[in-house]
Kinemage of the C-alpha trace (Angstrom):
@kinemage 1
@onewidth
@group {chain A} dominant
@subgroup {mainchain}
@vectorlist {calphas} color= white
{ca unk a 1} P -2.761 -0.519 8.009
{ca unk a 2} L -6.370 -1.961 6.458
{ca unk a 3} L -7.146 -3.098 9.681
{ca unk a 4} L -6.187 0.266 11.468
{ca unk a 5} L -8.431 2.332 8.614
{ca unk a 6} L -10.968 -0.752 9.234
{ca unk a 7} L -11.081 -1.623 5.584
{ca unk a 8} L -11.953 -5.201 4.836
{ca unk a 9} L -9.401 -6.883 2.145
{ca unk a 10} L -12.441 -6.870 -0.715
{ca unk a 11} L -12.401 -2.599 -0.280
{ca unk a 12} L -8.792 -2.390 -0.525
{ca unk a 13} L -8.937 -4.724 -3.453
{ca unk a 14} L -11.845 -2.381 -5.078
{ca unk a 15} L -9.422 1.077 -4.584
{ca unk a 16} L -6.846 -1.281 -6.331
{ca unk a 17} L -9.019 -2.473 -9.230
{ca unk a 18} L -8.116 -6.022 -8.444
{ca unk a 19} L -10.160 -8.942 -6.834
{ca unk a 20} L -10.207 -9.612 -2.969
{ca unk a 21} L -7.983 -12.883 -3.642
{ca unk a 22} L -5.045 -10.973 -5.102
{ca unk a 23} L -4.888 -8.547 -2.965
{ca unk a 24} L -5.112 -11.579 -0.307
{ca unk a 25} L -2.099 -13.315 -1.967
{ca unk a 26} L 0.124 -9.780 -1.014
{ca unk a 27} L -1.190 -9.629 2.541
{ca unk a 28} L -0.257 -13.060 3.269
{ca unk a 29} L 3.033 -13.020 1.279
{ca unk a 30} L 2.149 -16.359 -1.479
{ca unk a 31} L 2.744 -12.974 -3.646
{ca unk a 32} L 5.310 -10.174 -3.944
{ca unk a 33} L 3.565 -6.620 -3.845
{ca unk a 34} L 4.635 -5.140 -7.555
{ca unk a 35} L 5.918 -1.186 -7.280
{ca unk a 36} L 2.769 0.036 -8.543
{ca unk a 37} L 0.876 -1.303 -5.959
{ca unk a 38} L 3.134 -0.320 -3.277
{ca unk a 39} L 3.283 3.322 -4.656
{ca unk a 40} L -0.556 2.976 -5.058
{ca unk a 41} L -1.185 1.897 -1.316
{ca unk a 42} L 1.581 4.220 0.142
{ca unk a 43} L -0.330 6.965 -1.373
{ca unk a 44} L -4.111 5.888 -0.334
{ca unk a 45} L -2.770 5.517 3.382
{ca unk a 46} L -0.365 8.804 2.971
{ca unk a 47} L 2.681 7.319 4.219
{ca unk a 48} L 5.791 5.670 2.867
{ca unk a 49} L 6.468 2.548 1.064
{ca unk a 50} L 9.230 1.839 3.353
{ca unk a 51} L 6.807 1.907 6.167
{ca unk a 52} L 4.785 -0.438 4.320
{ca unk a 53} L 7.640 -2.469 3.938
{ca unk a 54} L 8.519 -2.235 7.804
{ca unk a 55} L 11.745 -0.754 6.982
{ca unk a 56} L 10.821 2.016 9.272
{ca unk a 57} L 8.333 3.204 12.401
{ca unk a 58} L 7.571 6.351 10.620
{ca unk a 59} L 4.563 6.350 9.031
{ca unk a 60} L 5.460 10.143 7.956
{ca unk a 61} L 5.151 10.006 3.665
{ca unk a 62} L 8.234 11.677 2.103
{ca unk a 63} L 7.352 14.749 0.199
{ca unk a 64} L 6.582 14.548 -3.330
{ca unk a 65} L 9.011 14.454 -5.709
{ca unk a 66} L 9.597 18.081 -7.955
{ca unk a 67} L 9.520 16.385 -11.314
{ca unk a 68} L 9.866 19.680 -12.944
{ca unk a 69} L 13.529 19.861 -12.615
């Protein structure tokens, strides 16, 4: 999806408030993407984290959660 929004790793890194070789480390699987982050990039590229994941083709994001229940 970085590539598709052509974002180079050190920009993604910057909206994350990490350096370019973390955020390298998740791309390239050395690391495991923490929730946060997932939740953080699923919002920035309004879709889901299971499309992130590739546990889907949607890219549609769920709708938000009512937390006021």
């Amino acid at each position: 999806m970085r590539e598709d929004h052509d974002l180079n790793q050190t920009e993604v890194a910057r909206i994350l408030g990490m350096s370019q070789t973390g955020y390298s480390k998740y791309e390239t699987g050395e690391n495991d993407l923490p929730t946060d982050v997932l939740i953080r990039l699923a919002a920035f590229y309004h879709t889901s984290i299971d499309y992130l994941l590739g546990r889907t083709d949607d890219p549609t994001p769920y709708p938000p959660s009512d937390d006021s229940k």
